[in-house]
C-alpha positions as CSV (number, residue, x, y, z in Angstrom):
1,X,-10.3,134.0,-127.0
2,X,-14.2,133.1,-127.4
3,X,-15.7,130.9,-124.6
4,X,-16.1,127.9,-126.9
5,X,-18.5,125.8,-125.3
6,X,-20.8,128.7,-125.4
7,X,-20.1,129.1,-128.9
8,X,-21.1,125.8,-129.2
9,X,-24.4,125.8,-127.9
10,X,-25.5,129.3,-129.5
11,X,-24.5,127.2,-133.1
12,X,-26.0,123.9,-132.4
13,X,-25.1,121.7,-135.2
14,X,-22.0,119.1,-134.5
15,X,-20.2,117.7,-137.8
16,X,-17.9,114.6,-136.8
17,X,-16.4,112.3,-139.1
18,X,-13.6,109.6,-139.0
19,X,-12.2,108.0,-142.4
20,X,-9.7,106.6,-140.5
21,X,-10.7,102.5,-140.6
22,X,-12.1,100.9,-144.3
23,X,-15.6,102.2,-143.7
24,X,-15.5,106.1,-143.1
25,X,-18.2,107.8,-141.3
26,X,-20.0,110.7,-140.9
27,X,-22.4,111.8,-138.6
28,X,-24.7,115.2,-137.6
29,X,-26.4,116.2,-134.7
30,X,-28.0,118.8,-132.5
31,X,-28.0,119.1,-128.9
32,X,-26.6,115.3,-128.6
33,X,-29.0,113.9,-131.3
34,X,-28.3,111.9,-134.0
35,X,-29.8,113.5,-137.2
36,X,-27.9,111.9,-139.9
37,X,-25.1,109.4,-140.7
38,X,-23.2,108.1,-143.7
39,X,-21.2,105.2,-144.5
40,X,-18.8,105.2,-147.8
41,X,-15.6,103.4,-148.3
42,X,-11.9,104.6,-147.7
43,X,-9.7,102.4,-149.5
44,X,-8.1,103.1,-152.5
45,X,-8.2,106.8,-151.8
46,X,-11.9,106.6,-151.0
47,X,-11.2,108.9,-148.2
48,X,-10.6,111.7,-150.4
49,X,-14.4,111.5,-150.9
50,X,-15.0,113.4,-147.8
51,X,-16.3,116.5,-148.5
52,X,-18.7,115.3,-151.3
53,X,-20.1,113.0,-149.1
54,X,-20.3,115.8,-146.3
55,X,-21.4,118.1,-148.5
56,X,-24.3,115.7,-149.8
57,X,-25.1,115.1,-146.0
58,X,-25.7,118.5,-144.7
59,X,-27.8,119.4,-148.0
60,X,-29.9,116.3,-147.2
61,X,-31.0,118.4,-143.6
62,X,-30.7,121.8,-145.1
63,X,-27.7,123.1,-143.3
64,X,-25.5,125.4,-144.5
65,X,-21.8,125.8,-143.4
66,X,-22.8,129.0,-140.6
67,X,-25.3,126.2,-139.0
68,X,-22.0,124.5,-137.9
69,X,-20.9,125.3,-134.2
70,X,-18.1,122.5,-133.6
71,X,-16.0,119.6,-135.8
72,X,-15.5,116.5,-134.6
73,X,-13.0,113.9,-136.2
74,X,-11.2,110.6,-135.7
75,X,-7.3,111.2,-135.2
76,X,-6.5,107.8,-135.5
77,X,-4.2,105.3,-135.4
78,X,-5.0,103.6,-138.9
79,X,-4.7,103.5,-142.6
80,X,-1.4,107.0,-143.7
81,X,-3.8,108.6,-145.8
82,X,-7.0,107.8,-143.7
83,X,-5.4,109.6,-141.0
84,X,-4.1,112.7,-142.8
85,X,-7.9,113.2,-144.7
86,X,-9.8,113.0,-141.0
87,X,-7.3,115.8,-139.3
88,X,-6.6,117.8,-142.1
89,X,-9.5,118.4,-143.4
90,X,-11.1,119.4,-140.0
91,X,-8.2,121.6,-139.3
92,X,-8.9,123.1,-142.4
93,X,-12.7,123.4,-142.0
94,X,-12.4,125.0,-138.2
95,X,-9.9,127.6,-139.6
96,X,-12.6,128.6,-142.7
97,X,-15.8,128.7,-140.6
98,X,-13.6,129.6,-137.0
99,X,-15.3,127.0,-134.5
100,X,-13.8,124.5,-131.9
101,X,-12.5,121.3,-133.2
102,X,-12.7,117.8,-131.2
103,X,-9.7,114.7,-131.4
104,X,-11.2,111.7,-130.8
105,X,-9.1,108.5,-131.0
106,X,-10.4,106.0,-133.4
107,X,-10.0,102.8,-131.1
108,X,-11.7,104.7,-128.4
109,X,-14.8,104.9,-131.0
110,X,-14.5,101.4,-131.6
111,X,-14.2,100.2,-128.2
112,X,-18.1,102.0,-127.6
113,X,-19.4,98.5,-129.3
114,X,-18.6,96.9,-126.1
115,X,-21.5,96.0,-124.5
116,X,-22.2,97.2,-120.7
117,X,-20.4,94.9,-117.7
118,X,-18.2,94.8,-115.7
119,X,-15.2,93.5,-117.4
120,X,-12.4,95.6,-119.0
121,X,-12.2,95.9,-123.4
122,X,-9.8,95.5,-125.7
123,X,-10.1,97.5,-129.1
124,X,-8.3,95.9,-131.9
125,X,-7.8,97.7,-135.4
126,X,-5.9,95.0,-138.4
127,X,-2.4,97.4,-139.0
128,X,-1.4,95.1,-141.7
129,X,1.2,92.9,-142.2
130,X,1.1,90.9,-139.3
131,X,0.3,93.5,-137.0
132,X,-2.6,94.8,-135.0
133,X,-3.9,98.7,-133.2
134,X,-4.8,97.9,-129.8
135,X,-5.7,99.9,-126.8
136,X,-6.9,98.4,-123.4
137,X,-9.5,99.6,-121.4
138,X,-10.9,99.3,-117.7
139,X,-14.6,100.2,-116.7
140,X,-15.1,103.0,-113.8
141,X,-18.8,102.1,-113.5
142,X,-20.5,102.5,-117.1
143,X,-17.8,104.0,-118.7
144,X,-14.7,102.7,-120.2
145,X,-11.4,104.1,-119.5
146,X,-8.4,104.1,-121.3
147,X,-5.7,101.4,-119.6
148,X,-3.0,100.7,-121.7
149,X,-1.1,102.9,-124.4
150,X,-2.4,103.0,-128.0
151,X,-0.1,100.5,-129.8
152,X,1.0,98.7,-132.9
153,X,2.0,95.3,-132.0
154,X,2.0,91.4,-132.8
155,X,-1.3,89.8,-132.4
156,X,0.6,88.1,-129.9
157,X,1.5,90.7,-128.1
158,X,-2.0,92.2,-128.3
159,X,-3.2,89.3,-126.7
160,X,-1.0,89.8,-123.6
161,X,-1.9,93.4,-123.4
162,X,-5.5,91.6,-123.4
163,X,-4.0,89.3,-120.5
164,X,-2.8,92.0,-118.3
165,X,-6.2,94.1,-117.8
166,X,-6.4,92.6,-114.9
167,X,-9.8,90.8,-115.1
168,X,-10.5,86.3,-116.4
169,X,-12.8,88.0,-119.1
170,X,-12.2,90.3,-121.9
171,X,-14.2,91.5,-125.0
172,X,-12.4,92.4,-127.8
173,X,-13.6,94.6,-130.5
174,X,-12.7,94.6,-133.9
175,X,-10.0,92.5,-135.6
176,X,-9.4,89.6,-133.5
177,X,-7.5,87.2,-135.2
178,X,-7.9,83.8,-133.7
179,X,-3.9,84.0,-132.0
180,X,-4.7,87.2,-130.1
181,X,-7.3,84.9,-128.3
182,X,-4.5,81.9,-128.1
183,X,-2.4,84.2,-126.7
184,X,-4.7,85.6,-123.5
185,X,-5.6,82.4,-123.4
186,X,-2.4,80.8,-122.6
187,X,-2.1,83.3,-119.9
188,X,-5.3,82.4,-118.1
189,X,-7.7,84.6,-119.9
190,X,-10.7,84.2,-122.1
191,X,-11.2,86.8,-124.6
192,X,-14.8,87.3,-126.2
193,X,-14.4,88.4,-129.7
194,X,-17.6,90.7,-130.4
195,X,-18.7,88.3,-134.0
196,X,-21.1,91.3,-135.6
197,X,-19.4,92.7,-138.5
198,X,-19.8,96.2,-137.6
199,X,-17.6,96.4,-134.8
200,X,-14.6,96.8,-136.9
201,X,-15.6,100.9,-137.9
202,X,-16.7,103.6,-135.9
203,X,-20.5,104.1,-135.0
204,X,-22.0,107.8,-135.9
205,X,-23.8,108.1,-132.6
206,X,-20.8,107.2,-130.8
207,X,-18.9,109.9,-132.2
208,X,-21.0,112.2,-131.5
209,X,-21.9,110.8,-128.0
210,X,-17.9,111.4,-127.3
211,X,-17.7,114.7,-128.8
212,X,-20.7,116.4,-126.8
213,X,-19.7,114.9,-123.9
214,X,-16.1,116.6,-124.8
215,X,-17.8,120.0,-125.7
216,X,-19.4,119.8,-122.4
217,X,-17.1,119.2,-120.3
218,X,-15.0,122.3,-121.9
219,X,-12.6,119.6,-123.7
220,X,-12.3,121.3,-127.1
221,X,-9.5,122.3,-128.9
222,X,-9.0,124.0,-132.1
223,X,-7.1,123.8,-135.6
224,X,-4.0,124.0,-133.9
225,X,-4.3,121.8,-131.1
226,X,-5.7,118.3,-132.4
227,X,-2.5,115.9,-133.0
228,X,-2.9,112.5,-135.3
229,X,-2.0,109.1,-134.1
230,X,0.4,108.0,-136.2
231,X,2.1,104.7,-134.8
232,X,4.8,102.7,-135.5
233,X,5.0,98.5,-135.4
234,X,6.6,97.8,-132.2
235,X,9.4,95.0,-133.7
């Protein structure tokens, strides 16, 4: 089997994309740059619209499909068909052109809005229906590490996962209905809902930020190893 980190950096151009939250994304880059990113919507089977709009991307920067060394994509948890689009079209794009391909959880991408501190994250994703995607996360100096299982669970619930990071103050990122905060709080713990807009969808440099720092490390996988997160409400 090829050493695929060096593969990597002999083919330096890193597609990622995630069309796993309302607002998919796609991003490019070259030795940990960001070159290009675009936005588009995913509902209503918007995330079928991939590959147009990656196609439209790379032809904006004059890349052609051999320029590619590694995939990146968002596994998940989120919307059935959001999901499938984002893994199965990378698995089937790093069969056809035979480079690594990177998982990268979707509520790890979002929790990257956090600002830097000292206190732990909670990344929150709306699962409809009365339910939320949640992960919670500690800090090891700058970086954030994963705490808690990635979940589907009451906003109620949520908020206690919030509760039990161990720390008076957390930020949550995403969608933070007003009773995950009641909840934290009526266990002694203030949650600060990040308020910019954005914060609910993947940001293109932070997916690329994760996936070179994967590739580097000699994390990546390939069309067979990269798994969705499908989850199930917790009742």
């Amino acid at each position: 089997m090829p050493d695929e980190k060096n593969e990597v950096s002999e083919r330096a151009v890193l597609l990622a994309w995630d069309t796993c939250t309302e607002a998919g994304i796609i991003a490019v880059g070259r030795s940990g740059v960001l070159e290009a990113e675009t936005r588009f919507e995913t509902a209503r089977g918007g995330a079928h619209q991939l590959m147009p709009f990656v196609d439209s991307t790379l032809d904006e920067l004059g890349i052609i499909p051999e320029d590619i060394g590694a995939l990146a994509v968002g596994l998940g948890p989120g919307g059935f068909t959001g999901v499938k689009v984002s893994v199965a079209t990378g698995k089937a794009l790093a069969r056809a052109l035979d480079v690594p391909l990177v998982g990268i959880p979707t509520l790890d991408l979002l929790a990257a809005h956090a600002p830097e501190g000292d206190g732990p994250v909670i990344a929150c994703m709306d699962a409809r229906r009365g339910f939320v995607y949640a992960t919670g996360y500690t800090r090891g100096g700058s970086l954030l590490k994963r705490a808690t299982g990635y979940t589907c669970v009451s906003p109620e619930e949520t908020g206690h996962i919030a509760a039990g990071l161990g720390h008076g103050r957390v930020t949550a990122v995403g969608y933070v209905p007003d009773s995950i905060v009641s909840a934290a709080s009526s266990a002694g713990v203030e949650v600060e809902a990040l308020a910019d807009a954005d914060v609910g969808f993947p940001m293109g440099r932070a997916l690329l930020a994760r996936a070179f720092a994967m590739i580097e490390s000699g994390l990546c996988g390939n069309a067979f190893s990269i798994v969705p997160i499908y989850l199930k409400k917790e009742l």
